[in-house]
C-alpha positions as CSV (number, residue, x, y, z in Angstrom):
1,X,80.4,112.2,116.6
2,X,82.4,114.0,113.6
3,X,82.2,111.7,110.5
4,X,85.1,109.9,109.1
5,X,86.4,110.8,106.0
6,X,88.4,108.7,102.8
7,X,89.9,110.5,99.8
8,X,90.6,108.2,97.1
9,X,92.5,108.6,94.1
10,X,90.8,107.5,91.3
11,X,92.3,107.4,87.5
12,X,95.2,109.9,86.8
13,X,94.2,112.6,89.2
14,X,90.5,112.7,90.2
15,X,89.1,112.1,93.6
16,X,86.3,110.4,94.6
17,X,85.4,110.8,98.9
18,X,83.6,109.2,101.3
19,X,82.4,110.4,104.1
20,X,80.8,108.0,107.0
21,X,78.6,108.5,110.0
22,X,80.0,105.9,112.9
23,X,76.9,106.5,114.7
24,X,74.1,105.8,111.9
25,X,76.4,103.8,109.7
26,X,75.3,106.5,106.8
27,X,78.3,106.1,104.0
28,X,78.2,108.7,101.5
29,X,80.1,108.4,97.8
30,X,80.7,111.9,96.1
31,X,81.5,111.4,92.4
32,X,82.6,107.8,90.8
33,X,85.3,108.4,88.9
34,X,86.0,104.8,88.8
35,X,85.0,101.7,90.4
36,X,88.1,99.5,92.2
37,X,89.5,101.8,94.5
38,X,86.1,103.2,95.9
39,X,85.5,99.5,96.2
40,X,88.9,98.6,97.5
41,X,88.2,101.6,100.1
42,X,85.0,100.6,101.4
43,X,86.0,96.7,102.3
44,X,89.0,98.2,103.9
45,X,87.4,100.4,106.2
46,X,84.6,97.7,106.0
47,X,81.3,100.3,105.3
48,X,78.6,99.7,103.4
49,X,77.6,102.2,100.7
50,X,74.5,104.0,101.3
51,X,74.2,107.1,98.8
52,X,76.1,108.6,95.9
53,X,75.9,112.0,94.9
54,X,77.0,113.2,92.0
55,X,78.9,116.6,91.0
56,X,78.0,116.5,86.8
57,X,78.2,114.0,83.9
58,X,81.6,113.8,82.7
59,X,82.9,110.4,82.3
60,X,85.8,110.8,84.5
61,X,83.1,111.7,87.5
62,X,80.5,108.5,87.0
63,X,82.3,105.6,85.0
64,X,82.6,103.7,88.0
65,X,78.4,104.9,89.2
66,X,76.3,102.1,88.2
67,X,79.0,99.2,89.3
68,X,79.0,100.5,92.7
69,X,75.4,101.3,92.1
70,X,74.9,97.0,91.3
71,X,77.0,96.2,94.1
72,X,76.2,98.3,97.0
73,X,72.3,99.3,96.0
74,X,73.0,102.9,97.6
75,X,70.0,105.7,96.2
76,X,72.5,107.7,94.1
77,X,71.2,112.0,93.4
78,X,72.8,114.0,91.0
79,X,71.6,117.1,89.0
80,X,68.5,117.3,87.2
81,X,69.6,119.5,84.7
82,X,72.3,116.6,83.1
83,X,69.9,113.6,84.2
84,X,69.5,112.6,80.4
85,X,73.7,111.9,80.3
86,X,74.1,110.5,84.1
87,X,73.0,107.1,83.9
88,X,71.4,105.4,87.4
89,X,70.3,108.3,89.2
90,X,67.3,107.5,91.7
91,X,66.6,111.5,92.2
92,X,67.1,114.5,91.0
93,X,68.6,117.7,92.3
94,X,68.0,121.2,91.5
95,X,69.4,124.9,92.5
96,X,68.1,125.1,96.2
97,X,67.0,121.8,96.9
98,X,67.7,120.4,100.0
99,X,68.1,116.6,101.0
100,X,68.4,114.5,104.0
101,X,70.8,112.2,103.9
102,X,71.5,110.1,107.2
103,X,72.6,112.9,109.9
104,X,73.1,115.5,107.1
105,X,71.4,118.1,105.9
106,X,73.0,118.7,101.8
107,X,72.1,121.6,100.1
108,X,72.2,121.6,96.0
109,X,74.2,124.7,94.7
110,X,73.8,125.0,91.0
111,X,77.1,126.4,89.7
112,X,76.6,126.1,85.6
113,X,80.4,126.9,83.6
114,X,82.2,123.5,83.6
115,X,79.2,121.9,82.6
116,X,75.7,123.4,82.2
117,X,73.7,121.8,85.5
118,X,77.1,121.0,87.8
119,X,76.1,121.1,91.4
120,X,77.8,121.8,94.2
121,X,77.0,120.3,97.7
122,X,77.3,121.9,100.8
123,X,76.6,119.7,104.0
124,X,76.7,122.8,106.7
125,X,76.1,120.9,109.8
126,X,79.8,119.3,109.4
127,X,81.2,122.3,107.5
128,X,82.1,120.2,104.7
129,X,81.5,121.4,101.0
130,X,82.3,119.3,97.5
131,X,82.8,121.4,94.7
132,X,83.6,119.1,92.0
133,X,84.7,120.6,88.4
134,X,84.1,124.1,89.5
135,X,86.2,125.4,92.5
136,X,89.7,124.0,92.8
137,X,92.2,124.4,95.4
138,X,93.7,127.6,94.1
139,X,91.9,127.4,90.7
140,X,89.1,126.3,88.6
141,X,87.1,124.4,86.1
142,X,88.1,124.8,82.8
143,X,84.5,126.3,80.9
144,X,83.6,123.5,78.7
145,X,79.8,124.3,78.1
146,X,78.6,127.2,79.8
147,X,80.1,130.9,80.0
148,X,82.8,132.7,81.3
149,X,80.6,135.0,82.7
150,X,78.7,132.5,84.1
151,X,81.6,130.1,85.9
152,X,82.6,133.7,87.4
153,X,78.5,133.8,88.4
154,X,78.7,130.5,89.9
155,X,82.5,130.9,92.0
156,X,81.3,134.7,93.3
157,X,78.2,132.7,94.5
158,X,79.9,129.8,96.3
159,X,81.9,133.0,98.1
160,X,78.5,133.9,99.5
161,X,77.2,130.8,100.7
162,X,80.4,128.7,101.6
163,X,81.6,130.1,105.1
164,X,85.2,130.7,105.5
165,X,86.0,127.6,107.7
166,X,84.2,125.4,105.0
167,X,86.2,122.4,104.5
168,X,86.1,121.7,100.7
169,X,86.9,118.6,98.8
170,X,87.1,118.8,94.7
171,X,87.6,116.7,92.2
172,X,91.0,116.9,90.7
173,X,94.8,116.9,91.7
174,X,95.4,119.8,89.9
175,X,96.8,121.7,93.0
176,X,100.7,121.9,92.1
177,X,100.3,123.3,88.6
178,X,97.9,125.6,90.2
179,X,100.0,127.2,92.3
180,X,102.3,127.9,90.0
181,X,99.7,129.8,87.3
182,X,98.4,131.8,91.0
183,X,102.4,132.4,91.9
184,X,102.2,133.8,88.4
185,X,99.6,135.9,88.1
186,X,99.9,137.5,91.7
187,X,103.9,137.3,93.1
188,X,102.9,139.7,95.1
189,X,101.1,137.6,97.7
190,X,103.0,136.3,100.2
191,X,100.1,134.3,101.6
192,X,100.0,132.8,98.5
193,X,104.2,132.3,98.3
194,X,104.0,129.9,101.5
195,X,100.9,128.2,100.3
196,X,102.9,127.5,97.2
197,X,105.8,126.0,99.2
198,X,103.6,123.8,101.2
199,X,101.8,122.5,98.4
200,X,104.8,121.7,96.5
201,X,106.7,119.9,100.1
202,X,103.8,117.6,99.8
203,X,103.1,116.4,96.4
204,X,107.3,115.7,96.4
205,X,106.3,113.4,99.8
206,X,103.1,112.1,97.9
207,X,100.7,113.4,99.9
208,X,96.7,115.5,98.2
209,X,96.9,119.0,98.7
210,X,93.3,118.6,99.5
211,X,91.1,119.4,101.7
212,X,91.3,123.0,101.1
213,X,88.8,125.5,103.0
214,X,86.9,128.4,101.9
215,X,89.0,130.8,103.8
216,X,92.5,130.0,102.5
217,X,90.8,129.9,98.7
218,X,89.7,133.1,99.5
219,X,92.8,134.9,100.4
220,X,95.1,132.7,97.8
221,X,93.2,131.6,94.7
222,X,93.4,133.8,92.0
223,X,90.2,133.0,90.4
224,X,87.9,133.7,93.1
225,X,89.9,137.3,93.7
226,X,89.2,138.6,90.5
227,X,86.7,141.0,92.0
228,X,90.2,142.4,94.0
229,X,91.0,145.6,92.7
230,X,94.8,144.7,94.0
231,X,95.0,141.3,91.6
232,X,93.3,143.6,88.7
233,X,96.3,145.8,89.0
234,X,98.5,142.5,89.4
235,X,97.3,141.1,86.2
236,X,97.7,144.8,84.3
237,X,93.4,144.8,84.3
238,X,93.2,147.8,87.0
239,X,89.4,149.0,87.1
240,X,88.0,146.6,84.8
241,X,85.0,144.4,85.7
242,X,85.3,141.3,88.3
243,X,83.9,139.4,85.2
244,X,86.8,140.9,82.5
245,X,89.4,140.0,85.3
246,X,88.0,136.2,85.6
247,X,87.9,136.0,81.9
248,X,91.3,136.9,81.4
249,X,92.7,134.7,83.9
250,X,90.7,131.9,82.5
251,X,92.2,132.5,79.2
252,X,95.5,132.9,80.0
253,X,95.1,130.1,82.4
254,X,93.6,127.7,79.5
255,X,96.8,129.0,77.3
256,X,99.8,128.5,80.3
């Protein structure tokens, strides 16, 4: 039985998700951005919480963590790395680690940039991936703590681990504006051009631009081409490094 699955909006424009097992009652919670809506969510489709994961320690990820946590007593995991600033975590995830949760099997991805110990969770059995701060639907986390070189790291990674028909959820609404940096940088793309279009029919009707998949990231997002000798050229960086390319993306991205 496929699980069922609730984006919520949360704040200005994060997400949090939740992601239930009909069959075992499982309810997973990835990332609290706040506290009402999840809450609103869950008596709606009337689950009970059993486990939180979350993505890193910024504020607009975990404010609403330990109300749900006092309500709902569901174990909540998050990374090891940022335990010290993620209050109410019952365990601790590193790179690698793998962890049962109902049904699923979710594998810890450690993908340091936004934050120094973000994680990334990949549940393969259902194809579903949650990528918080550090892959967006045709962009990226902004590099707060870590590297540029490493958030490139961390992205050319998930492009080896994530199949293509990897169903992604992140953690922002940042899809519109997006689009328009990618248009931008790469006008040359027409898979990219009719992305663009959809994406902006459906934020004009009110509807996420998310999920996203591995696949359409992959042939569309500019940030995880960099290592495309054809958006090099695009972007007047022809034969430089993969890492030179992201960087200067990034930074023109972080100016736009």
């Amino acid at each position: 039985m496929p699980p069922v699955i609730d984006l919520i909006p949360c704040l200005r424009d994060n997400y949090a998700v939740l992601v239930h097992d009909p069959a075992s009652g499982t309810t997973l919670l990835v990332d609290a951005p706040e506290e009402a809506p999840v809450a609103a969510a869950l008596r709606r489709r009337g689950w009970t919480l059993t486990h939180i994961l979350i993505t890193h320690h910024h504020h607009d990820h975990v404010t609403g963590l330990m109300a749900l946590k006092d309500e709902t007593g569901a174990l909540v995991l998050g990374p090891a790395e940022e335990a010290d600033r993620i209050a109410g975590l019952d365990r601790t995830l590193e790179d690698g680690d793998v962890v049962e949760i109902g049904p699923w099997t979710v594998d810890a991805i450690r993908t340091p940039g936004h934050t120094l110990g973000h994680l990334c969770y990949h549940l393969p059995s259902i194809g579903l991936a949650f990528t918080g701060d550090t892959l967006f639907a045709l962009g990226c986390g902004r590099v707060f703590e870590g590297t540029l070189d490493a958030m490139w790291g961390s992205l050319d990674r998930l492009k080896t681990v994530l199949p293509p028909e990897t169903i992604i959820y992140c953690g922002h609404e940042y899809t519109l504006s997006n689009a328009r940096f990618a248009v931008s940088m790469d006008p040359g793309n027409t898979a990219l051009q009719a992305r663009a279009t959809t994406i902006a029919a459906a934020r004009e009707a009110g509807r996420p631009t998310l999920p996203t998949t591995m696949a359409d990231e992959l042939a569309t997002n500019p940030f995880l081409r960099a290592d495309d000798p054809a958006l090099a050229t695009a972007v007047g960086m022809a034969g430089a490094a993969p890492a030179a390319v992201f960087a200067h993306l990034r930074r023109r991205k972080d100016a736009a």
